[in-house]
C-alpha positions in Angstrom: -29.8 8.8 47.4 -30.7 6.6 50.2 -34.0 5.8 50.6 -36.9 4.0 53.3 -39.5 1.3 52.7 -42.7 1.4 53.4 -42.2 -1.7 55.7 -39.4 0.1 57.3 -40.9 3.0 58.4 -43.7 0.4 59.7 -41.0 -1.2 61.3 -40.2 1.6 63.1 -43.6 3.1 64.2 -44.2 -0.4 66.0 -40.7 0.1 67.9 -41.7 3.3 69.1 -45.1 2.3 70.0 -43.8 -0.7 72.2 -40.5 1.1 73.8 -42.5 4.2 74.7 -46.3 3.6 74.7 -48.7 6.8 74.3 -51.2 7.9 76.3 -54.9 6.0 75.7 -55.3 6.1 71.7 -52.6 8.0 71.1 -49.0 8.0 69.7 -45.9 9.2 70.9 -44.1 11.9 69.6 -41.7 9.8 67.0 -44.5 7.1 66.2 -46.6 10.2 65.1 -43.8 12.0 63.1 -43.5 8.7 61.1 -47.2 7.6 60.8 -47.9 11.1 58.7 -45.2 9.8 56.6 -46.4 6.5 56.1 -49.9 7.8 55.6 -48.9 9.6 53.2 -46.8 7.3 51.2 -50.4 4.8 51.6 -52.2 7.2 50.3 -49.9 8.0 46.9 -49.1 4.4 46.7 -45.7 4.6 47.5 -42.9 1.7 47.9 -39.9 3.9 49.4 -39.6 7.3 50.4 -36.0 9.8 49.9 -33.9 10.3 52.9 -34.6 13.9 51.6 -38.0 14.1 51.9 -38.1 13.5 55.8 -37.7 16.2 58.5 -34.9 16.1 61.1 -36.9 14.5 63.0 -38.4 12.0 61.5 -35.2 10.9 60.4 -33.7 10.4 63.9 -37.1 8.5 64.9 -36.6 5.8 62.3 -33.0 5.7 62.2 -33.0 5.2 66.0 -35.8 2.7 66.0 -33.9 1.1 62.9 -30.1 1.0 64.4 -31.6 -0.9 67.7 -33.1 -4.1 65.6 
């Protein structure tokens, strides 16, 4: 099972916020899919998260933001 850490879906939310900036206090649409995951993983203390567990896209947002670093 392939899974994410914690820094790597942190990783990823600060790619998307820099190649495609939100509007004023606000996240773009693949920063925001991945910041409920990594809220959540805060939240119940989690080091990784399951490939499994994310949605489509949430998976193509850190993939993509992942396979360009």
């Amino acid at each position: 099972m392939t899974t994410f850490t914690i820094a790597q879906i942190e990783q990823a939310i600060n790619y998307w916020r820099a190649a495609q900036p939100g509007a004023e206090f606000a996240l773009n649409a693949q920063a925001r899919a991945l910041a409920s995951v990594y809220g959540l993983m805060i939240y119940d203390g989690r080091a990784h998260v399951a490939l499994a567990d994310l949605t489509v896209g949430q998976v193509e947002a850190l993939t993509a933001a992942l396979g360009t670093q």
